[in-house]
N, C-alpha and C positions, 0 to 999 in steps of 0.2 A: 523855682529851679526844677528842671523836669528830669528824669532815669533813665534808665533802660528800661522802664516798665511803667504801664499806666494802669489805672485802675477805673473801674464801671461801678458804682454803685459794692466799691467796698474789693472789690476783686483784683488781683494784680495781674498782668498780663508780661510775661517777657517776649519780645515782639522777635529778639534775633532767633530765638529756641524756637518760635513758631515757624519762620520764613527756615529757618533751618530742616526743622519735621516736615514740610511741605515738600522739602528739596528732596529730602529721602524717600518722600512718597513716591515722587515723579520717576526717582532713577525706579526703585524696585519695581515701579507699572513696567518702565521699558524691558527693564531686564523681563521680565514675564511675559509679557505681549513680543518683543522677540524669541524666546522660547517656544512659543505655541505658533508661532510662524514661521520656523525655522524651515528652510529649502533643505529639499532631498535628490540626492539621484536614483534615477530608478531606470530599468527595460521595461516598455510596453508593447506590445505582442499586436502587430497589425495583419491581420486577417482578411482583410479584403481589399484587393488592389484592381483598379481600374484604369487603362488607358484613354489620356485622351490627344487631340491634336497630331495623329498621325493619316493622312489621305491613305487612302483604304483603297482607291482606283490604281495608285502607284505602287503601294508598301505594305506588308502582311511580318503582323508584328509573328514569330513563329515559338515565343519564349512560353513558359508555364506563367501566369501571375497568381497561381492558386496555393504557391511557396507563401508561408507567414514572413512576414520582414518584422525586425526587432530594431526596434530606435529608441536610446537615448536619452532621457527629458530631464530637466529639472521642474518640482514643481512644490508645494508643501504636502506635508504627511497626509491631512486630509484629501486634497487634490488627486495622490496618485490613490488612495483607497477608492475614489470617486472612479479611477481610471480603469482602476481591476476590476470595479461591476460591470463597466461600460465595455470591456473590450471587446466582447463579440460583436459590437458595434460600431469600431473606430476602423475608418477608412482611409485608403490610398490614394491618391491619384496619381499616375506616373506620364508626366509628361514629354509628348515624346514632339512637341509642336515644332522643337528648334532641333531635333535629331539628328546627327551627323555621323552616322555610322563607319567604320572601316572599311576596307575593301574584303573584309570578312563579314562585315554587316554585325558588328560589335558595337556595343555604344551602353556607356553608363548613364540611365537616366532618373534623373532627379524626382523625387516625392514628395508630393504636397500633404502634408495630414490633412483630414477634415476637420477643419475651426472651430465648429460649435461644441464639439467632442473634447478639444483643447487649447478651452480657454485657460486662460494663466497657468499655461501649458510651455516650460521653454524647452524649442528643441537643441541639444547642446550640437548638434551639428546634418544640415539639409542631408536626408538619407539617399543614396542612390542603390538601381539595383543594376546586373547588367543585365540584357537585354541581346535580342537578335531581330534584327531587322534586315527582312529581303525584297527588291523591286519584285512586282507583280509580271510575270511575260506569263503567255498562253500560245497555246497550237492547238488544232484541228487533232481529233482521232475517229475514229470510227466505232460504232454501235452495234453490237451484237446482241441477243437475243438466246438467251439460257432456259429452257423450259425444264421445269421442277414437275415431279411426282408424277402421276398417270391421270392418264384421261378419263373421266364418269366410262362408267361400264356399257359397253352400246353406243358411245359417241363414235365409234369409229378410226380414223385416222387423221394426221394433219400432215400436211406438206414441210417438209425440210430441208433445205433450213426454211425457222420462220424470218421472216423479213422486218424490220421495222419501218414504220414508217418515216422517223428521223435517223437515216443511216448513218449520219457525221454530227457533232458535239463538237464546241468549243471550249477548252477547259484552262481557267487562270488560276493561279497560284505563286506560290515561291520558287522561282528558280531549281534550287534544289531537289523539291516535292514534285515539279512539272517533269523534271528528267526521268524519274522513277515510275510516272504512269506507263502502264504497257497495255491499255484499252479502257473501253469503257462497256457497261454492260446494263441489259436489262431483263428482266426478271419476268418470267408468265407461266405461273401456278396452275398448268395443265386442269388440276382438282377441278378448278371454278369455271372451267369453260363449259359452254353450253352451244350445240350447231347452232340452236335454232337464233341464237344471238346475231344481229346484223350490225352491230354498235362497232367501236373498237375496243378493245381492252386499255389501258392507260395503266403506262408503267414507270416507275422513279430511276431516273437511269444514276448509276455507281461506277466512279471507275475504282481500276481495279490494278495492283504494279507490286512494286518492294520496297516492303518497310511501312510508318507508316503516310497519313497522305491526307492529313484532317486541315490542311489547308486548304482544299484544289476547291473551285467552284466550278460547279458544269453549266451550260448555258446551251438549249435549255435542258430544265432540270427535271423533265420527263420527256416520253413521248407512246404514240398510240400503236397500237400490236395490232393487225386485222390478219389473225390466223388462217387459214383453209385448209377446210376441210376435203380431205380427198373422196372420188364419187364410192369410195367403201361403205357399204349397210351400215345404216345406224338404226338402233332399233329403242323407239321411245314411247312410253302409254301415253292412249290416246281413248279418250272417252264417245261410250256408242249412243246415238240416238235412235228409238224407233223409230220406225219414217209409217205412220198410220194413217190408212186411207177409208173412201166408205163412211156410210150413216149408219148406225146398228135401227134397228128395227123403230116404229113409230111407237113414243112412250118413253124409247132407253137413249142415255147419252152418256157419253165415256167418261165415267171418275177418274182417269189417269191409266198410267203403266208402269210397269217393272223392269227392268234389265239385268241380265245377269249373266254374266261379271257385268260390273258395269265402264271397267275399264279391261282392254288389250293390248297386248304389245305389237306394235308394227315395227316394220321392218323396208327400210330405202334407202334415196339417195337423199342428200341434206334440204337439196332444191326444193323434191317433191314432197319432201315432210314439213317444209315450211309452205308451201300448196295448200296440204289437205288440211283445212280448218276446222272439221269434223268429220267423224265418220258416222256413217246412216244402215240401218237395216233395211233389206231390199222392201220393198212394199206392204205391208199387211192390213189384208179387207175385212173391215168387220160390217160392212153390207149386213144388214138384218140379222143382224146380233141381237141376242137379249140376254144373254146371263156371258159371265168372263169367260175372255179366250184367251190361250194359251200356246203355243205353238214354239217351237227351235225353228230360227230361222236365218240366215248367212248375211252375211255384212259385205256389203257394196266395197270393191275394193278401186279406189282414185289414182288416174296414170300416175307411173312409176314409183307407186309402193307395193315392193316385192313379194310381202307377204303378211300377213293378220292374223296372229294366234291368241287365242280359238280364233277360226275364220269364221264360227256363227253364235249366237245367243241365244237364249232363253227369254222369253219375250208373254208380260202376261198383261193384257189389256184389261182393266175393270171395265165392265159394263153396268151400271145401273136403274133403276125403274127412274125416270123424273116426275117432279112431283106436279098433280094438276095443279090447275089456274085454280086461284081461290081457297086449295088445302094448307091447312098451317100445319 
C-alpha cells in the first residue's frame, strides 16, 4: 500500500508539498519579472524634424520645424533611460505627401518617429504638428546695381548708373513673400575694381521688400556687372625699362643696369593705359664705353598717356673688362 510519500534509499519525499513549493516558485518569478518590466509613461523631447513628400515645384512649406515637438510613449523604465541618452538623436519626419491644406494654407501634419531610435517604443498617440503650406507663383522684377564704398585712388570715375548685364530676374516663392518683394538688387564693391580689368565682375543678385522674404528663389541667382570707366585720368605705377643701345669699347661688355625709381606713376585715359605695356628710356649709347655710365635721362612718353611723374630716371649701366679666351 503506497502514501503520499515515497522514499529513495531511506528518504521520504512528500510529493503534493513539492508540486506545491514549485507553484510558489513560479508565481513569485512572475510577480518579479513583471515588476522589472513594468511600462511607464513618459515625454520625449524631439529635436529634429524633417519634411518630407511635399513638391517643392508647386508648394513651400513656410513653417519653422526647428520648434522641439514633445510626444507621448509608453515604454519600460529601462527603455525610456535608454531614450534620455538618445535624444539629441531622435528624429521627425513630418509628412506632408497627402497634404491638404486650407484656403489659409493650414494643415495638421502627421509625424513619423525614427524606428531604430524607438524600438519597443509605444507611441500613445501619432503626434501632429501644424503647419503652413503655400502654392509657389512668381513674376519678373528688375535688377539694379548698388555700388558700395569708393574707388582705388587713381581709378578714376565710372559711369552711372551701372547697368547690369541681367536687367530682369524671375523670382518664385510663397504667395504671401512674392507680394512683399519691391526689387531685386546687386552688389559691386567699388574697393575691388581695377580699369585695367576687361572681365566682368559677377555678382549674387538679393531681393529686397518688407518683412521677411527667406522663401523667394531668384532665377538666375547672379549675374555679371561690366562697369565703365569714364575717359577721366587714371593714374597707375608702371615700371621703367632702360632702352640701351651701342657696343662699349673692345674688351668691355655690359654687366647690367640700375633704374631709379624703378617704378612711376602715370597718368591717362583707361584705353591707353591698357596700350602701354611698358615704359622705356629714350635711348642710351654706351658706344666705346669702358668703365660705368651714369646719366638722368627721360622716359618715352606712349599716345594718350598724359603725363609720367618723374618724367625722367636715373639710369647707371655697368660696364665691365671681359674676360680673354683661355683665362680662368
Amino acid at each position: 500500500m503506497t502514501g503520499p510519500s515515497s522514499s529513495a534509499g531511506g528518504a521520504r519525499v512528500n510529493v503534493p508539498i513539492l508540486i506545491m513549493s514549485l507553484m510558489i516558485s513560479l508565481f513569485l518569478w512572475a510577480v518579479v519579472y513583471t515588476q522589472t518590466t513594468e511600462t511607464k509613461q513618459a515625454t520625449v523631447t524631439v529635436r529634429h524634424l524633417v519634411k518630407k513628400g511635399l513638391d517643392e515645384s508647386k508648394y513651400v512649406l513656410t513653417s519653422d520645424l526647428s520648434i522641439p515637438l514633445q510626444v507621448r510613449v509608453v515604454a519600460s523604465a529601462d527603455r525610456l533611460n535608454e531614450l534620455e541618452l538618445l535624444s539629441d538623436q531622435l528624429e521627425g519626419t513630418v509628412n506632408l505627401t497627402s497634404a491638404s491644406p486650407d484656403k489659409d494654407g493650414k494643415y495638421m501634419a502627421p509625424v513619423s518617429l525614427w524606428p531604430p531610435k524607438l524600438r519597443d517604443v509605444a507611441v500613445q498617440q501619432i503626434p501632429r504638428i501644424p503647419v503652413t503650406i503655400e502654392p509657389v507663383v512668381s513674376r519678373t522684377v528688375p535688377v539694379e546695381v548698388k555700388p558700395v564704398g569708393k574707388l582705388p585712388e587713381g581709378a578714376g570715375e565710372i559711369e552711372t548708373p551701372v547697368l547690369p548685364v541681367q536687367k530682369t530676374v524671375r523670382i518664385f516663392g510663397p504667395k504671401s513673400e512674392i507680394a512683399r518683394v519691391e526689387g531685386a538688387q546687386a552688389t559691386l564693391p567699388l574697393g575691388n575694381l581695377d580699369p585695367m580689368q576687361t572681365s566682368p565682375y559677377v555678382s549674387d543678385i538679393l531681393v529686397y521688400g518688407k518683412g521677411h522674404l527667406d522663401h523667394v528663389r531668384v532665377d538666375p541667382p547672379s549675374t555679371d556687372i561690366q562697369p565703365v570707366f569714364t575717359s577721366s585720368a587714371v593714374q597707375m605705377p608702371f615700371a621703367v625699362t632702360a632702352s640701351i643701345i651701342g657696343t662699349p669699347a673692345k674688351g668691355f661688355g655690359i654687366a647690367g643696369n640700375v633704374v631709379t625709381p624703378q617704378n612711376v606713376s602715370v597718368t591717362g585715359g583707361v584705353s591707353a593705359l591698357s596700350r602701354a605695356r611698358r615704359l622705356v628710356t629714350d635711348p642710351i649709347d654706351v658706344t666705346g664705353k669702358k668703365a660705368d655710365y651714369e646719366l638722368t635721362i627721360p622716359i618715352q612718353r606712349p599716345p594718350g598717356i598724359r603725363s609720367i611723374s618723374p618724367s625722367s630716371v636715373r639710369v647707371r649701366v655697368n660696364i665691365r673688362p671681359m674676360a680673354k679666351t683661355g683665362e680662368r
